[in-house]
N, C-alpha and C positions, 0 to 999 in steps of 0.2 A: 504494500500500500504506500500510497506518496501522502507525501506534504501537501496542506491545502496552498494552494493559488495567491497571489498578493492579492488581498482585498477578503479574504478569510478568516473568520477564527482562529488562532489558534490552535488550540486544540481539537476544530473538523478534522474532517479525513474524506479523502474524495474515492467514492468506491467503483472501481470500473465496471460497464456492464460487460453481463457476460454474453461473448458472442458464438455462435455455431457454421463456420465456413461452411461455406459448396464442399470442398472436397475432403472435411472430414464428415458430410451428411452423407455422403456417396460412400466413404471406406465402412463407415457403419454399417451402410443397407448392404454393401456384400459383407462384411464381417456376418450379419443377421443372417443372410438368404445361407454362405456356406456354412455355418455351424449347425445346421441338421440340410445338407442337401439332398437325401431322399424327400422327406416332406415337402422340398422348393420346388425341385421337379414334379411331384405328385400335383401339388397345388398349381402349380404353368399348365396344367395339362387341359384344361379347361378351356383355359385362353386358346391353349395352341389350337385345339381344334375348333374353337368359334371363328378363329381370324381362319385360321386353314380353309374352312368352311366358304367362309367371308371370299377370301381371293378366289378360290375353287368356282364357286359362283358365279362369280362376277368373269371371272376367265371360258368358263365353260358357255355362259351366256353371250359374249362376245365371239366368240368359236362358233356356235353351232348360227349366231345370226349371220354369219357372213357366208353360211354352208344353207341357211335356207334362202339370202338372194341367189347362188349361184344353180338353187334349184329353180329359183323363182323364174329366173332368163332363160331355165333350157325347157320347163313344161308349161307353168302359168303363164307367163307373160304373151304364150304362144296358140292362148286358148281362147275360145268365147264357144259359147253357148247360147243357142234360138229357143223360144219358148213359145209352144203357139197357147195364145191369150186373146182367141174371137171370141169366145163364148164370155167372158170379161166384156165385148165390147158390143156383142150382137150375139142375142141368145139365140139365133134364130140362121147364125153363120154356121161353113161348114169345117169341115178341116184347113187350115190354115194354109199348111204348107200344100205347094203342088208339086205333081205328078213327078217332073224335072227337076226338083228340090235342088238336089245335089250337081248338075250341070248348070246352072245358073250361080250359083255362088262362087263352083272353082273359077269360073270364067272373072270372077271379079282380082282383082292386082293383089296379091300378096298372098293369096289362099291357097294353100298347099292340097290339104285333102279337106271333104264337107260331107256327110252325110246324115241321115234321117234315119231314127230308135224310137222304139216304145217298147216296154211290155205288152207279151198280149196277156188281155185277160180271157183264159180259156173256161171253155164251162167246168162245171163244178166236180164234177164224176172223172175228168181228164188226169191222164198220169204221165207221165214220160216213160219207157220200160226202151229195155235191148232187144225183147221180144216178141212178139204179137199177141200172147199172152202171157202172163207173170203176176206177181205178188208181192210184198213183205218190200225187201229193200230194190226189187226190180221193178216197184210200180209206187214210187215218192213222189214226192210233188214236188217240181223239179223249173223256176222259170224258163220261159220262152220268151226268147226278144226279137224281135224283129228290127233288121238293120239292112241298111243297103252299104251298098262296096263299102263306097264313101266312109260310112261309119266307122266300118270294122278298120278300116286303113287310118283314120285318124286316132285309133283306140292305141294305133302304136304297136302289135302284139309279136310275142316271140312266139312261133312252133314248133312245137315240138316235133310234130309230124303232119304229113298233106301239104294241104295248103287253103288259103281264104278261096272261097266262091267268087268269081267276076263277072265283071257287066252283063256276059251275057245268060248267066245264069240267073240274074235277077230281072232282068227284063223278059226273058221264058216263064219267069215263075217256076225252075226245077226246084221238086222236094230233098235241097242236100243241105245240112244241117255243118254249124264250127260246134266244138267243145270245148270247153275250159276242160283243165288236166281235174280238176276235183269233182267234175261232173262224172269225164269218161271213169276214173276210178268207180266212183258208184255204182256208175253200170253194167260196169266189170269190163271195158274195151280200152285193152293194151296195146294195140297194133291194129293197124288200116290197111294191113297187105291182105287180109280175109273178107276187103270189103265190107264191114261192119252199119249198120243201119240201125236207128232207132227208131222208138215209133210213141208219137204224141198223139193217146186216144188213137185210132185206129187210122191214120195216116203214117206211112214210112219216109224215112229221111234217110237218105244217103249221106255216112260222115265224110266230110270231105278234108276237113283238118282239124289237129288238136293242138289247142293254144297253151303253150306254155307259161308266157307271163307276158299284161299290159304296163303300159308307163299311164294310160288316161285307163277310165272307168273300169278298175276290177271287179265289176259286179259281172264281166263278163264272162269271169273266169269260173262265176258259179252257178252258170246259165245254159240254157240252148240257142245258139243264135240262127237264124234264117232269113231268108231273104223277104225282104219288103214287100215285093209282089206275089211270093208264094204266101206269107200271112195274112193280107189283103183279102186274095182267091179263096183259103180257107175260113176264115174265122172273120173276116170284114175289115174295114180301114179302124185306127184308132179309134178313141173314144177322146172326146174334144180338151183339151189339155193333157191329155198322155203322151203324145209324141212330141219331139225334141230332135234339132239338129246338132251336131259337134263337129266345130271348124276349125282347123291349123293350121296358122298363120307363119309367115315370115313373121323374124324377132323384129318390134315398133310397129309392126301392121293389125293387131290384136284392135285396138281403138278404134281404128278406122274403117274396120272388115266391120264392127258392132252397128258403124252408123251407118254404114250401107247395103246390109245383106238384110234388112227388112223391104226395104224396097227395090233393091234386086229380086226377090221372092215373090212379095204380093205388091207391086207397084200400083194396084189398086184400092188394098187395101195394109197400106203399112203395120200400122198400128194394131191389126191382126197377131202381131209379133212380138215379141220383147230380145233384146241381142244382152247379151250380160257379159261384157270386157272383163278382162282379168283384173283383178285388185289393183293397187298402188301397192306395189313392193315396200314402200315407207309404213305404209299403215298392216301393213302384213307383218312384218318384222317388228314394229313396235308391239302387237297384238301378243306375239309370240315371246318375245323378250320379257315383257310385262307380266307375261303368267309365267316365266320361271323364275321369274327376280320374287315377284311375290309369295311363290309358295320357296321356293331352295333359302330365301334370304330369313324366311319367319325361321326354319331351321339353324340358321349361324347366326341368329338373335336369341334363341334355346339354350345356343350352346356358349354366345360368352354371356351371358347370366348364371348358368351351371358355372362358368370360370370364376366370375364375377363370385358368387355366394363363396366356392372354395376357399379364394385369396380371403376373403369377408371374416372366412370361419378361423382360418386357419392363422391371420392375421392377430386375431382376439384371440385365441390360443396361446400366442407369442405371448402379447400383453400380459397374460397372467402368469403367464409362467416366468414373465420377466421382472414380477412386480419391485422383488428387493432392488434389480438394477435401476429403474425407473428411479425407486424411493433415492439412493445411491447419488443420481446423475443431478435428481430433485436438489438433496442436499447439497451440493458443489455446488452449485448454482445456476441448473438448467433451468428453463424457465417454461412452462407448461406449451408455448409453440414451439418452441425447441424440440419435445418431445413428439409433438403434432408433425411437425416435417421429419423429424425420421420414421417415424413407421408409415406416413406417406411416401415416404421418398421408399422404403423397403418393399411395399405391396405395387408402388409403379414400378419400381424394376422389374419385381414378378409378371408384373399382368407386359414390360417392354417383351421382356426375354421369351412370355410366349408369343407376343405377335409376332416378333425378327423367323421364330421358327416355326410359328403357323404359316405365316408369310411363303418362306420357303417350301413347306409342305405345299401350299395350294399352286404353287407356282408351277411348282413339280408334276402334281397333278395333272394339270392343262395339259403338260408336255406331252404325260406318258400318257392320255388320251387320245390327243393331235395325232402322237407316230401312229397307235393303235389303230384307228380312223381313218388313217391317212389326208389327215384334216391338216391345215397351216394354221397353229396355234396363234391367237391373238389377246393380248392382253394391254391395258390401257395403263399408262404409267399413274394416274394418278392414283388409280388401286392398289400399285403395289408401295408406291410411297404410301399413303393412306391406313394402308392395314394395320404395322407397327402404331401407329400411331394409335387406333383403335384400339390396342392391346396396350399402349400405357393408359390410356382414360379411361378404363375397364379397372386395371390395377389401383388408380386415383382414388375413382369412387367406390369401389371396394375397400379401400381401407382408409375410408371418412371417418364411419365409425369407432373400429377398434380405435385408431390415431386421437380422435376426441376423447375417448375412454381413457387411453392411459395418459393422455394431457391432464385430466382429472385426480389424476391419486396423489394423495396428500405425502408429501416425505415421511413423515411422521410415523404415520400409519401404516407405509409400504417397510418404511424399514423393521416398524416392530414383528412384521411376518417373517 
């Protein structure tokens, strides 16, 4: 202790306060984290997997959205859809689309393939069978679609074996039937070198190809397809909003094929029609983003809470079992914040040191995803700066409490324990 100051008493004394540096609150919190490091690491481990969680997310979200534009350019963007919507507009109209459907539309700039579908609806007693007669799993109920070229060619399909029906089988009206692979299994037809025919209700179809897999409408794969004029002749034209056109475009011709294949079709009656362009790739991807952020993020908000309470628990732990040291640091003359920033300063290194390694874990993640995938991993810098960070304000506010608690204990009292 000094001498008071000129202009003092003599006999004052001037007492210096007591101060606590940066970098002895820092050798504290590691002296605290390594004298029990099992328990350090136990208690990180919370954090690690909330921020792990955190980046994972957010990396995995950014990855798969760049992976559904590049789907968005090679099928959506290259899609539209006709809808006939007379009876919407005249109860008393007939079928929308005509006869020609499908040659009037290829003919327009940018339309690759165009054709006309519907379900039929067959009557009620009707089955599908490999037979002429059958039962049990040889007489299911099995749809029929009706499609012209056009359709089946925009469908996009692999085959397995045969091949699709053409123009001039659909303008004859011959009874030759395609198959989805989950169909012909059903029916028990492996091979088309036996010439294999089905038979819808008491009509035979000759199979003429079995489709392996489409890029547009797989419902075809679980269907009977046939030609437009052979279902027509049989069973009647659609039923007024059942049929539907599907047209494939050149990439950026999607928009502009929608505004004008209504009145290439019924240029008498447009509005007969409805064209339905492909989304906005923006509102598609945000659509998609948006519902994984919200469900995967409530998850790695679970999880640094679970961190969060650990450091919480585990922090007030320390507190009491530190009590006589507290009492101790009291008496020398810490001062109740004093106390308050080292066991904050101790539970934020904890909740630092898991986010630096959740961090890394989620990062990690991405990657070994991406190769797995064969995806090109994307991650936004401000995430991975970001995460750490989230793992110290995790650790912060987790040890608000204990940190006020043992700012609380009287010297006195701690020492007499």
């Amino acid at each position: 202790m000094r001498g008071s100051p000129k202009g003092e008493g003599f006999g004052r004394r001037l007492v210096e306060p007591s101060r606590l540096a940066a970098r002895d609150v820092l050798a504290e919190a590691v002296a605290g984290m390594l004298q029990r490091p099992g328990r350090s690491v136990l208690t990180a481990l919370g954090t690690v997997l909330g921020v792990g969680t955190f980046v994972a997310i957010l990396g995995l979200t950014a990855t798969t959205s760049s992976q559904i534009d590049a789907r968005f350019n090679l099928l959506t963007a290259t899609e539209v859809t006709v809808e006939d919507i007379a009876r919407d507009q005249d109860e008393f109209a007939g079928p929308a689309f005509p006869a020609d459907a499908d040659a009037r539309v290829e003919r327009l700039g940018g339309v690759e393939d165009a054709g006309v579908y519907w379900t039929v609806r067959l009557p009620p007693d009707t089955a599908v069978r490999s037979a002429p007669v059958g039962d049990g799993a040889d007489g299911e109920r099995i749809e029929v679609v009706a499609a012209s070229p056009g359709a089946l060619r925009a469908a996009a399909p692999t085959l397995a074996q045969g091949r699709l029906y053409d123009e001039f089988a659909s303008r004859s009206g011959q009874p030759v039937a395609v198959l989805g692979t989950s169909v012909a299994a059903r029916l028990g037809i492996t091979t088309l070198e036996t010439r294999p025919a089905v038979f819808i209700g008491d009509e035979p179809f000759t199979v003429a190809g079995i489709i392996d897999d489409v890029k547009r409408r797989p419902d075809v794969l679980m269907s009977v397809t046939v030609p437009r004029t052979t279902a027509e002749k049989l069973w009647g034209p659609p039923q007024q909003g059942d049929a539907k056109m599907l047209v494939t475009t050149a990439t950026g011709a999607a928009r502009q094929i929608a505004r004008e294949a209504p009145v290439a079709l019924r240029p008498d009656h447009p509005e007969y029609l409805k064209a339905i362009p492909p989304p906005d790739p923006r509102t598609l991807r945000a659509g998609v983003t948006g519902d994984l952020d919200q469900l995967f993020l409530l998850l790695a908000a679970i999880c640094l809470v679970i961190g969060a309470v650990g450091i919480a628990n585990t922090t007030l732990v320390a507190v009491l079992e530190r009590t006589g040291e507290i009492g101790l640091r009291r008496a020398l003359g810490a001062r109740g914040r004093h106390i308050t920033v080292q066991f904050l300063t101790e539970s934020g290194a904890l909740g630092a040191m898991g986010g630096l390694v959740g961090t890394a874990l989620g990062v990690s993640t991405v990657i070994v995803v991406a190769l797995v995938r064969d995806w090109t991993p994307v991650m936004h810098t401000g995430t991975v700066v970001a995460a750490p960070a989230v793992g110290l304000v995790t650790g912060v506010v987790a040890g608000l409490y204990p940190a006020w608690r043992a700012s609380r204990i009287e010297p006195a009292e701690a020492l007499r324990r």
